[in-house]
C-alpha positions in Angstrom: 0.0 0.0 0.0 1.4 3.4 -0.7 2.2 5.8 2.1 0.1 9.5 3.2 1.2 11.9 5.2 0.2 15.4 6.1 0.3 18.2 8.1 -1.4 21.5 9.2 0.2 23.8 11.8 0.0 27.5 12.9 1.8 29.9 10.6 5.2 30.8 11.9 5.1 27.9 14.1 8.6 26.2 15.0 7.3 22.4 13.5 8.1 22.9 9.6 5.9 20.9 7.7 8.8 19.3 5.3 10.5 18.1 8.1 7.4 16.2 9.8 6.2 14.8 5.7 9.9 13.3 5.1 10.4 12.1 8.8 6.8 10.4 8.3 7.3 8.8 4.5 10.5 7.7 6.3 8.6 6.2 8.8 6.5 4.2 6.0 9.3 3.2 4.0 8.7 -0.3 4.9 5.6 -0.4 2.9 7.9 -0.3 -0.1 7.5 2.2 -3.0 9.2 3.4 -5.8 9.3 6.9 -5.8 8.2 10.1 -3.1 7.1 13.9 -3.1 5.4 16.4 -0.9 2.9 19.5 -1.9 3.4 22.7 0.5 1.7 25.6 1.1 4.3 28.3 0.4 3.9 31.7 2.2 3.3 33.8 -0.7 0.2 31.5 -1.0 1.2 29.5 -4.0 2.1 25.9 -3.9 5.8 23.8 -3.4 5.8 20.7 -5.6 8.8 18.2 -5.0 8.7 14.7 -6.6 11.3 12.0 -6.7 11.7 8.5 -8.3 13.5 6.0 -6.0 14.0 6.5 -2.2 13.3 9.0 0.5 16.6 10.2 0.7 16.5 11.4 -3.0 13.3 13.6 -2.0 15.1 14.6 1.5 18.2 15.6 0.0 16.0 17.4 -3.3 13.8 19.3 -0.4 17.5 20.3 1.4 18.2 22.0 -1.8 15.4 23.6 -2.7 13.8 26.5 -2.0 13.7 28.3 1.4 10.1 28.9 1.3 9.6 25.1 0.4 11.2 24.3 3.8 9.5 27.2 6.3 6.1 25.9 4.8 3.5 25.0 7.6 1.1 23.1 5.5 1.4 20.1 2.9 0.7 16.5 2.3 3.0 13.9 1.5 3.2 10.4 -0.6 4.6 7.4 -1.3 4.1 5.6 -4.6 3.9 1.7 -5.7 3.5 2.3 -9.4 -0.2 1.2 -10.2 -0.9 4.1 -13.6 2.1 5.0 -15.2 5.7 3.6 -14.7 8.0 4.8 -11.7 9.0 8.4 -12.3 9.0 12.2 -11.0 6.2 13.0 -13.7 4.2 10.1 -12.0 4.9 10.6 -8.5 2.1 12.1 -6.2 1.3 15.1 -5.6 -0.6 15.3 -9.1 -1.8 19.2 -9.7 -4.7 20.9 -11.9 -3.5 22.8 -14.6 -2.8 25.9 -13.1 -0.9 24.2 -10.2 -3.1 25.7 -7.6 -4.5 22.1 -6.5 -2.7 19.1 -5.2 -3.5 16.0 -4.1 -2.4 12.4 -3.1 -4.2 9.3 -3.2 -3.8 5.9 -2.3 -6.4 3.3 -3.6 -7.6 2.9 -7.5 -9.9 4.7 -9.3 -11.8 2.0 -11.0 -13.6 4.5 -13.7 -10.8 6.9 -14.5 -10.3 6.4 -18.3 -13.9 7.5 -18.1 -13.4 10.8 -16.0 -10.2 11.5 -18.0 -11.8 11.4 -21.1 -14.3 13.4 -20.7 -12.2 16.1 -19.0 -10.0 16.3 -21.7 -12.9 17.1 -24.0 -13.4 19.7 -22.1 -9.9 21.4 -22.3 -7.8 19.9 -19.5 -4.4 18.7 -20.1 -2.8 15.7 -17.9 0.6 15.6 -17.3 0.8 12.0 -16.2 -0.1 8.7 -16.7 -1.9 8.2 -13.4 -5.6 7.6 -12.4 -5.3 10.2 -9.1 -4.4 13.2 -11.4 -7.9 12.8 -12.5 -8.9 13.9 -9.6 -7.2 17.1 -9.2 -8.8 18.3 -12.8 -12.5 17.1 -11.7 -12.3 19.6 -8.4 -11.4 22.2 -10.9 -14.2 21.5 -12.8 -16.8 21.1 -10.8 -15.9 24.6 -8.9 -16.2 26.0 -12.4 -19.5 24.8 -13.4 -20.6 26.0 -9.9 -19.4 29.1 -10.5 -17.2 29.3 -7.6 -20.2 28.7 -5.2 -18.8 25.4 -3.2 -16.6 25.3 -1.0 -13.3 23.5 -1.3 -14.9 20.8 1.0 -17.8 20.5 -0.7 -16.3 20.5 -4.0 -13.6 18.0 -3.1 -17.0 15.7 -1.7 -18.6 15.8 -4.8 -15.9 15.0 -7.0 -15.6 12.0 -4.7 -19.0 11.1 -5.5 -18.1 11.0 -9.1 -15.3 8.0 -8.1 -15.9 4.3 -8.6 -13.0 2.6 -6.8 -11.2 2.9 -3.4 -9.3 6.1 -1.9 -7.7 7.9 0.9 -6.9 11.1 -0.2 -5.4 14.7 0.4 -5.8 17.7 -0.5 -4.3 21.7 -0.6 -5.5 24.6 -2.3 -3.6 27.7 -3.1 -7.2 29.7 -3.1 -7.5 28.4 0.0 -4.2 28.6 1.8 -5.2 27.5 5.3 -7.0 24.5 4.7 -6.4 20.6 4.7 -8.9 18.7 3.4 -8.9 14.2 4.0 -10.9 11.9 3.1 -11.4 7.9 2.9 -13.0 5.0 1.2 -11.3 1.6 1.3 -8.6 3.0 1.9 -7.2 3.8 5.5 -6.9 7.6 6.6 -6.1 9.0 10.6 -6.3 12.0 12.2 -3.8 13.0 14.9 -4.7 16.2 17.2 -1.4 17.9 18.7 -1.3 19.3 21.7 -4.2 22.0 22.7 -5.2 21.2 19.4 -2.6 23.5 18.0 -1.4 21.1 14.9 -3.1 18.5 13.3 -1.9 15.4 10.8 -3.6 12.9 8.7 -1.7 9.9 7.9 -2.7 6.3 6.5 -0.7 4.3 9.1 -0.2 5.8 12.7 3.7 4.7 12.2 4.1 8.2 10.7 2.9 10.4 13.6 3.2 8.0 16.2 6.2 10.7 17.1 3.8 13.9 18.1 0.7 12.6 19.2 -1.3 9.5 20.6 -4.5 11.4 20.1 -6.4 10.0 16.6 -9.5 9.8 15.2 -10.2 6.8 13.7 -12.0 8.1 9.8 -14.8 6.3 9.0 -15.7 4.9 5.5 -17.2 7.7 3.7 -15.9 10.8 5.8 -14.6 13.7 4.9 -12.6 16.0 7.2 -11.4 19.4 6.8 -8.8 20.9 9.2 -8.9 24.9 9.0 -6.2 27.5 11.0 -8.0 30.7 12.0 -6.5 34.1 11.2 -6.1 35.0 15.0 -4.1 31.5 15.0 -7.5 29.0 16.3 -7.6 25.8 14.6 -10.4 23.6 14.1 -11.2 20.3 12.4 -15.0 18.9 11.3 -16.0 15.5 10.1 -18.6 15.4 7.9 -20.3 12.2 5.9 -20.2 11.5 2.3 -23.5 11.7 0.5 -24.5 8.3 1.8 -25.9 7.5 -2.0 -21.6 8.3 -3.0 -21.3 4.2 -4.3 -25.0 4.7 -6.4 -24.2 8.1 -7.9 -24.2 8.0 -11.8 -23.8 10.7 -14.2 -27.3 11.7 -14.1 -27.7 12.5 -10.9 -24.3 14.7 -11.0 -25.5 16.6 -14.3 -28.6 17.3 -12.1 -27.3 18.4 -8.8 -24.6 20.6 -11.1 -27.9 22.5 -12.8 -29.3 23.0 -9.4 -25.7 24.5 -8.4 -25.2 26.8 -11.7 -29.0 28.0 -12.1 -29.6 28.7 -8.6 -26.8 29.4 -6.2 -28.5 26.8 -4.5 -26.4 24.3 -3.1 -27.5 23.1 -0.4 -28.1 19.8 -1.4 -24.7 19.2 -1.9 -23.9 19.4 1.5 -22.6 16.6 3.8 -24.0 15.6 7.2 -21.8 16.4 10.1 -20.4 13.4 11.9 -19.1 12.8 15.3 -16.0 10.1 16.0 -14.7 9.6 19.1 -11.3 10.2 20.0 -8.6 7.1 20.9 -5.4 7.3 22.8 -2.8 5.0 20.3 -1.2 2.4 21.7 1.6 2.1 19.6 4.8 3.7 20.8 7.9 5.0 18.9 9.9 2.3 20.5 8.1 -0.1 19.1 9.2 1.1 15.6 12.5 1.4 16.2 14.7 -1.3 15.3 16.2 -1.2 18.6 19.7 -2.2 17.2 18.6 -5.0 14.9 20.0 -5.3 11.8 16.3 -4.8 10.0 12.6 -5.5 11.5 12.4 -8.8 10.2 15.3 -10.0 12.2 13.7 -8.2 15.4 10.2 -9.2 14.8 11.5 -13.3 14.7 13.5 -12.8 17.7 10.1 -10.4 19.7 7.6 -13.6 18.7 8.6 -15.7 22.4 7.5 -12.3 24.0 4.5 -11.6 22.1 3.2 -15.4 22.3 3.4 -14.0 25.9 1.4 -10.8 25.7 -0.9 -12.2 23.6 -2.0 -15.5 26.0 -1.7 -13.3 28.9 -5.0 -13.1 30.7 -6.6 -15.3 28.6 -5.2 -18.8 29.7 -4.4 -20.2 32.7 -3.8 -23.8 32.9 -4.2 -24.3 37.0 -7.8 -23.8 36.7 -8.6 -24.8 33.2 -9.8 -21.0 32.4 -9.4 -20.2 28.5 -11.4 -17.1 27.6 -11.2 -14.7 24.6 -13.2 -11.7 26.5 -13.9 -9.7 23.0 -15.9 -12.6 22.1 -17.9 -13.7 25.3 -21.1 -11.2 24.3 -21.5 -14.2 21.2 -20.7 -17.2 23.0 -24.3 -18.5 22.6 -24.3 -17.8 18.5 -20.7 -19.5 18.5 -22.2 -22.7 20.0 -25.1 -23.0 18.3 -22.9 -22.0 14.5 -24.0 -24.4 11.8 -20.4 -23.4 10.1 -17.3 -21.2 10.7 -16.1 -19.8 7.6 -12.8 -17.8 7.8 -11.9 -15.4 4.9 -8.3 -13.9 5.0 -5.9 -13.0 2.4 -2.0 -14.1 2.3 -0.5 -14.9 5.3 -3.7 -14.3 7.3 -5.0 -17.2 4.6 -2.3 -19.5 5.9 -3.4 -18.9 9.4 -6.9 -19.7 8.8 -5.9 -23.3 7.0 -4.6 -24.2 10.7 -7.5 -22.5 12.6 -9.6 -24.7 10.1 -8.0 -28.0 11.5 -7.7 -26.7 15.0 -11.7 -25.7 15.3 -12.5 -28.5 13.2 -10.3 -31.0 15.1 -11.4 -30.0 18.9 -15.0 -28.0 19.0 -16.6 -30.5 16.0 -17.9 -27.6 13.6 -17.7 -27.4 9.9 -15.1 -24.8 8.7 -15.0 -23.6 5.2 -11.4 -21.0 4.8 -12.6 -18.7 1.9 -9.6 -16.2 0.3 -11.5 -13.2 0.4 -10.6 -11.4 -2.7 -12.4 -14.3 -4.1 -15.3 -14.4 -1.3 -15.8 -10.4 -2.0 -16.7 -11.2 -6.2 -18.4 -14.3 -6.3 -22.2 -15.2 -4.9 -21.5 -16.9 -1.5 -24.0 -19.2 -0.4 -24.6 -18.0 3.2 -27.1 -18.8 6.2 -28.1 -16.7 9.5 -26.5 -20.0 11.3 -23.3 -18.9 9.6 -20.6 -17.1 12.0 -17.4 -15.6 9.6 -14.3 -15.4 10.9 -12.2 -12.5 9.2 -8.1 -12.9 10.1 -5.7 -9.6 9.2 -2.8 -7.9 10.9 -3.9 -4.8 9.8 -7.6 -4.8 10.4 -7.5 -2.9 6.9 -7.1 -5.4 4.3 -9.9 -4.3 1.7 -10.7 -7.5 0.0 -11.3 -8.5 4.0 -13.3 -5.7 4.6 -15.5 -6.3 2.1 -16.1 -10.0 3.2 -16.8 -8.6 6.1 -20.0 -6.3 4.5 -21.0 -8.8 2.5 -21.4 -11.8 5.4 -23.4 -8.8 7.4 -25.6 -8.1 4.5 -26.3 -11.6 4.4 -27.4 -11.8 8.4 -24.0 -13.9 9.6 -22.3 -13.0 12.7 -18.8 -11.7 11.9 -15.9 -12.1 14.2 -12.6 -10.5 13.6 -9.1 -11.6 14.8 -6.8 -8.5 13.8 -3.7 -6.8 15.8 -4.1 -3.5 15.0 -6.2 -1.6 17.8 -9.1 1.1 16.0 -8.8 -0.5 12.7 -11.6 -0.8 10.6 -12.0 -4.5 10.6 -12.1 -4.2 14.7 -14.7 -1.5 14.4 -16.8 -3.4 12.0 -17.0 -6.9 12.8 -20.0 -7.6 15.7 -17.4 -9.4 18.1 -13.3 -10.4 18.1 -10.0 -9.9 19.8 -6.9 -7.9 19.3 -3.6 -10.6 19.0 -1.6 -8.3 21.4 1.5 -8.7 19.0 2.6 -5.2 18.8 3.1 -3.6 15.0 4.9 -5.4 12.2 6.6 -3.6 10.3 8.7 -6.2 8.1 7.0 -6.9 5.1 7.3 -10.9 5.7 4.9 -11.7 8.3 6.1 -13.4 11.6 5.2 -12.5 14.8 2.0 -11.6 13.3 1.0 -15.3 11.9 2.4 -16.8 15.0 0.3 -14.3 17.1 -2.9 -15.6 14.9 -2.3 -19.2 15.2 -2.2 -18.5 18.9 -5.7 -16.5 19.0 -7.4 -19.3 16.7 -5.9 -22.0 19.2 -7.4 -20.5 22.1 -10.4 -19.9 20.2 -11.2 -23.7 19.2 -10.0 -24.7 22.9 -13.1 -22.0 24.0 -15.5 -23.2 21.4 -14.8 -27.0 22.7 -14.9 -25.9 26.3 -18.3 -24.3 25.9 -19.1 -27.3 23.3 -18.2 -29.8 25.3 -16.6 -31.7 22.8 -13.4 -32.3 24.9 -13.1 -33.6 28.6 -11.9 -31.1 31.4 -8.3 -33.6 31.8 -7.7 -33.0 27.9 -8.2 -29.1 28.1 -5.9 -29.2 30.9 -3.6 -31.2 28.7 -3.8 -28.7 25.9 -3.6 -25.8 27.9 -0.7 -26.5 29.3 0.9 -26.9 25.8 -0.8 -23.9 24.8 0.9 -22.2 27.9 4.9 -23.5 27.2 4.8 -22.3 23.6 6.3 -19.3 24.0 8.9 -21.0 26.0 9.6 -23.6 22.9 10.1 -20.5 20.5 12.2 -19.0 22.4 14.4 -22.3 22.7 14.3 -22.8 19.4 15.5 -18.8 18.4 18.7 -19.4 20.4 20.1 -21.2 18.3 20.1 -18.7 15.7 23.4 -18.3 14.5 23.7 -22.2 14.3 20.8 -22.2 11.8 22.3 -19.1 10.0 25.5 -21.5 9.9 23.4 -24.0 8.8 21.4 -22.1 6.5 25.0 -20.8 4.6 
């Protein structure tokens, strides 16, 4: 997934918005990408483009050289690119601007119809400079303030663009003709919101990992909001959440060429205004140690050698051998829809698949139900056969994985109980499913899963052990027996990882 960062803070202020955008893409490196840029607001009210192919260091050291004002900015958003439109380069690294490079944006996600969009705009007049699908979206804003005649606001013209998009997003943008404001939004695609201190600077990032370094204080965006952040003249700063038209997914071209005539024949447009929305705050739990490599040679290597004290952290409370107590407590408010589940099916997607194959045999194996494992990019496009009886069981590390997510939707449109085993705390998965718990296994940040998968084989073999406890499918002596197993794992792993330069010896 590619990276977002961004950053609003109080004009003069000491934080300089370059430095927090290249510490944060830093920060997300791990994600892998091939090229980087940031978009600031300048001073003098115009905007500060600087895109690079290949690593962070080439836009760091690009940003070092540049401009003055490009540095001092206290406004701008920030990207990382995997190359999905258009082959790695500077021309097609995010931001993308409008023609008159007053408008900048970065996107994450895929615009499904945007050979559509970007041909009609270009029978209109507009020029693209790239081979991307997000530029698009910088020339349809344009447009649509033009046919309003400059009645919408930058919000409101930045929602209904969005309305226009068939695909998945988490987006960014600036405006030069409207200098102090930040506007995010998200569908499918993750987006956060970090309040400073005294609410005197605020962020919007698509993993915590890049602002995990000046606040714990986030807003967890919903599918289908909007936010804009705005800094007052007298130095105030504000933020408001607002909903997507909640007909966004069913709008067609009709509907837009009618709510556009409203806007250009009468002023009027109040009917393109979003709904105001409320989200709670949350306190992260993620730390900045935690994404430190802590004098490992890479994450990988430290996330293999964390797993005997994560197996830990994520059994602790939950098992206790003595007195044959095994309890998942993010799933106890179900227990009575668990037992009496005709199936389990589990839908995942790469690792998280894997894990489900064993959580099939384990569930299977010890609590006597019927378990289906389902990839869910393949759940998400094909007609599952689904009864209320049916409880899924949704596996990612993230708690963002959209193929995932979607399963999720679907099985509740379809009346089935939805449990989700993720590790990341506020995700969207966790928010979503009806019932699940957290694995405890702190963030992973190497790309090859470890600690993770370990951490969800763990969850699903406490989960089966429950489901046959409440089941009664196994005798009190053989959950004692298991539980004690259960209980020395960590122990085992930890055996096992001291001999690591043997099996690197072994391994050369």
């Amino acid at each position: 997934m590619c990276g977002i960062v961004a950053y609003i803070g109080k004009k003069g202020g000491s934080r300089k918005a370059s430095e927090v955008l290249v510490k944060g893409l830093n920060r997300l490196e791990y994600r892998g990408y091939d090229s980087a840029g940031i978009g600031v607001m300048k001073d003098d009210g115009s905007l500060g483009l600087v895109k690079k192919v290949g690593k962070v260091i080439n836009l760091a050291d690009a940003v070092q050289a540049g401009a003055q004002d490009v540095r001092d900015a206290t406004l701008g958003i920030a990207h990382t690119r995997w190359a999905t439109h258009g082959v790695p380069s500077d021309r097609n690294s995010h931001p993308h601007a409008n023609g008159e490079q007053t408008l900048c944006v970065v996107h994450n996600g895929i615009i499904e119809n945007y050979a559509t969009l970007k041909q009609g705009l270009q029978q209109k007049g507009y020029e693209f400079r790239s081979e991307t699908d997000t530029e698009v979206l910088a020339h349809l804003v344009d447009e649509i303030r033009a046919r309003s005649q400059q009645s919408l606001s930058f919000e409101e013209a930045v929602g209904l663009a969005l309305c226009q998009v068939h695909g998945t997003f988490g987006v960014c943008f600036v405006d030069a003709k409207n200098p102090d404001v930040l506007v995010g939004a998200r569908h499918g695609s993750p987006l956060i919101l970090g309040i400073g201190e005294n609410e005197e600077e605020f962020f919007l990032a698509s993993d915590a990992a890049a602002i995990v370094e000046y606040t714990r204080q986030v807003v967890y965006l919903e599918e289908g909001d909007i936010v804009t952040i705005t800094r007052g003249q007298d130095g105030s700063m504000k933020y408001e959440i607002s909903s997507l038209h909640s007909s966004r997914a069913s709008y067609d071209s009709a509907m837009f060429d009618a709510l556009m005539l409203l806007a250009e024949e009468k002023g009027d447009t109040e009917d393109l205004r979003h709904q105001r929305a409320k989200r709670k705050t949350a306190t992260l739990e993620l730390s900045l140690a935690s994404i430190e490599k802590a004098g490992h040679k890479h994450f990988m290597l430290k996330e293999v050698l964390e797993q005997p004290q994560v197996l830990r952290n994520c059994l602790r409370g939950r098992v206790n051998s003595s007195t044959n107590f095994i309890q998942l407590g993010g799933v106890l408010q179900v227990m009575d829809k668990l037992v009496a589940a005709r199936r389990f099916i589990i839908c995942a997607c790469g690792t998280s698949w894997h894990s489900g194959l064993v959580g099939e045999y384990l569930i299977e194996d010890l609590a006597r139900v019927p378990v289906e494992v389902e990839y869910a990019s393949e759940f998400r496009y094909r007609k599952p056969i689904l009864y209320p009886g049916d409880v899924i069981i949704v596996i990612s590390q993230s708690g963002e994985t959209a193929d995932t997510l979607a399963a999720v939707r679907e099985a509740k449109r379809q009346g089935c109980l939805t449990i989700g085993f993720v590790n990341s705390v506020g995700s969207t998965i966790a928010r979503e499913t009806d019932a699940g718990c957290y694995l405890h296994v702190g963030p992973e940040i190497g790309v090859a899963s470890t600690k993770a998968f370990t951490g969800q084989i763990m969850v699903l073999t406490m989960f089966a052990l429950m489901l046959a406890k409440h089941q009664k499918t196994l005798s009190e002596e053989k959950i004692t027996e298991y539980l004690k197993v259960v209980e020395s794992i960590p122990d085992h792993v930890a055996t096992v990882l001291k001999q690591c330069d043997d099996i690197a010896d072994i391994s050369r």
